[in-house]
C-alpha positions as CSV (number, residue, x, y, z in Angstrom):
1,X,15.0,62.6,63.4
2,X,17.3,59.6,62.6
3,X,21.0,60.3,61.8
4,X,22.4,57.9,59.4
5,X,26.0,56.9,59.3
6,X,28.3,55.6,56.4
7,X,30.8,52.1,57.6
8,X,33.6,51.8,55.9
9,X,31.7,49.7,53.0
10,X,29.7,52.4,52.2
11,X,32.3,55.6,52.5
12,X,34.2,53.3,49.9
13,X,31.2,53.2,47.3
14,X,30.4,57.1,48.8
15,X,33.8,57.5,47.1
16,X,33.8,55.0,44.1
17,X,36.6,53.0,45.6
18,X,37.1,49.7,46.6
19,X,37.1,48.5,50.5
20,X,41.3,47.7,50.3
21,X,41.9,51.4,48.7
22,X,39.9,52.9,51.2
23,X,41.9,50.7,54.1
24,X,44.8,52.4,52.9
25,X,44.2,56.1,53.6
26,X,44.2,57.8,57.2
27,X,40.7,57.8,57.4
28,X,38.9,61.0,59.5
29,X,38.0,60.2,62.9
30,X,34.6,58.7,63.0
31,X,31.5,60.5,64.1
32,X,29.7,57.3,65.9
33,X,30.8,54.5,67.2
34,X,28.8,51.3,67.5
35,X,30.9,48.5,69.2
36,X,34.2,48.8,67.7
37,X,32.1,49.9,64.5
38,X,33.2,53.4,63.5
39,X,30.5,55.6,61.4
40,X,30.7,58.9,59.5
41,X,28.5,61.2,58.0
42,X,28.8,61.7,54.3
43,X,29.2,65.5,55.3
44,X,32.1,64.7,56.9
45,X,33.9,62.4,54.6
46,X,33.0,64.6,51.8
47,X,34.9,67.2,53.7
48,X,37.5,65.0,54.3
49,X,37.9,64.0,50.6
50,X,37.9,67.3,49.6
51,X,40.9,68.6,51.8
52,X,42.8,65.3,50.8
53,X,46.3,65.9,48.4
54,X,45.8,64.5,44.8
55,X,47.2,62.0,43.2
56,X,51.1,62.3,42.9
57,X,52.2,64.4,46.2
58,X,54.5,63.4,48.0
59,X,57.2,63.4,44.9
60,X,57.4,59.1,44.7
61,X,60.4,57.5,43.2
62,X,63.2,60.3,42.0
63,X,63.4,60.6,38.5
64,X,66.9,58.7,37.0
65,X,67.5,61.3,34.2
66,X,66.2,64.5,35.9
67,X,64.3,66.8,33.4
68,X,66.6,69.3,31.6
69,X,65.2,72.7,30.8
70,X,66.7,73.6,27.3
């Protein structure tokens, strides 16, 4: 039985992201390496994407008027 692993090309379109947005996320550690290629199995990086934070943690930029609750 072959196992087939994803490069980073294909965990970005895996994902529906591009190559740079992908580049810019801490990334699993790979299941195969090939070379200095590094390889992952969808089930991993499905994992992976599923334990990630959504979009907005981390707070970003303070708010200049903070909200009032009236």
């Amino acid at each position: 039985m072959t196992t087939e692993y994803l490069g980073v090309k294909q965990v970005a379109e895996h994902l529906g992201i591009t190559q740079g947005a992908l580049l810019t996320l801490k990334l699993p550690e790979p299941d195969a390496m090939i070379g200095r290629t590094r390889g992952w199995s969808a089930k991993t990086i499905d994992q992976w994407n599923a334990q990630r934070p959504g979009r907005g943690v981390g707070g970003g930029r303070p708010r200049k008027h903070p909200k009032t609750t009236d």
